[in-house]
N, C-alpha and C positions, 0 to 999 in steps of 0.2 A: 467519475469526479469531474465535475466542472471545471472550466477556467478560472483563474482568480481578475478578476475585472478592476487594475490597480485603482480607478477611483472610489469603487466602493466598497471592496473587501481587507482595507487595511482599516485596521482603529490602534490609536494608540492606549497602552493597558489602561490606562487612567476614567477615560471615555468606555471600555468595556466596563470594566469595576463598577463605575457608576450606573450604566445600562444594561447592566449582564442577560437580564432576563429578555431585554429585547431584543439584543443583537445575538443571542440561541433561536428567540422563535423566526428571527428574518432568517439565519441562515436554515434553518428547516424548511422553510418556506420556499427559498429559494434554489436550496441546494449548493450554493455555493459554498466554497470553505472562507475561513476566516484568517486573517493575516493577523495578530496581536504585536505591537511592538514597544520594545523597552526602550527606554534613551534614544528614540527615533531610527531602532535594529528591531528589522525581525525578530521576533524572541517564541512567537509559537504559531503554530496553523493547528486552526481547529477545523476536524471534520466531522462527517455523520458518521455515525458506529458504521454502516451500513460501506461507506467510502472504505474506513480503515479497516474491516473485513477483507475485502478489494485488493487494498494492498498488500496483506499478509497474507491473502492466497496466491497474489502473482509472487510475490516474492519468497514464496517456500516453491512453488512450482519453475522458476527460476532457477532458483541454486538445484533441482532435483535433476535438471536437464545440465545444471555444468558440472554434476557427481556423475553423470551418467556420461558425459561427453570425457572425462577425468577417466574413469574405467575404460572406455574406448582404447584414449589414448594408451595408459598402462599396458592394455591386453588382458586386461580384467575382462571378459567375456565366455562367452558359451555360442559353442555352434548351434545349429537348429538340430543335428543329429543326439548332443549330448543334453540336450532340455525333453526330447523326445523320450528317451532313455530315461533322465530322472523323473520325470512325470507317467511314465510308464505309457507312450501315447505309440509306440511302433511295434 
């Protein structure tokens, strides 16, 4: 995902609404995301499906390593002898 480039990636929703279909094909074009804002707040970032894929793989792949880094800590684990054993590898 790109940077957002504050002079050109914020529109206030009013200016979207009105442009909708242009400012979808700039940001394809560009690839940038979009800032939309309500009463002069941030109110949405729009991205490419492709971006917000992205981010819902790093962030399941995030939390798998702080379940796994969690079990660590507990003593939730397995030696290499007893994975050997359950997989019948020795």
């Amino acid at each position: 995902m790109k940077d957002v480039i504050i002079s050109e990636d914020i529109v206030p929703i009013g200016e979207f609404k009105a442009h909708a279909a242009q400012w979808v094909k700039r940001m394809k074009a560009t690839g940038q995301p979009l800032i939309i804002t309500q009463n002069g707040k941030p109110a949405v970032v729009m991205i490419s499906p492709e971006d917000y894929d992205r981010v819902l793989e790093k962030e399941r792949f995030f939390t798998s390593i702080a379940t796994g880094l969690a079990d660590v800590e507990s003593g939730n684990t397995y030696s290499t002898e007893e994975l050997k054993k359950f997989f019948e590898l020795s």
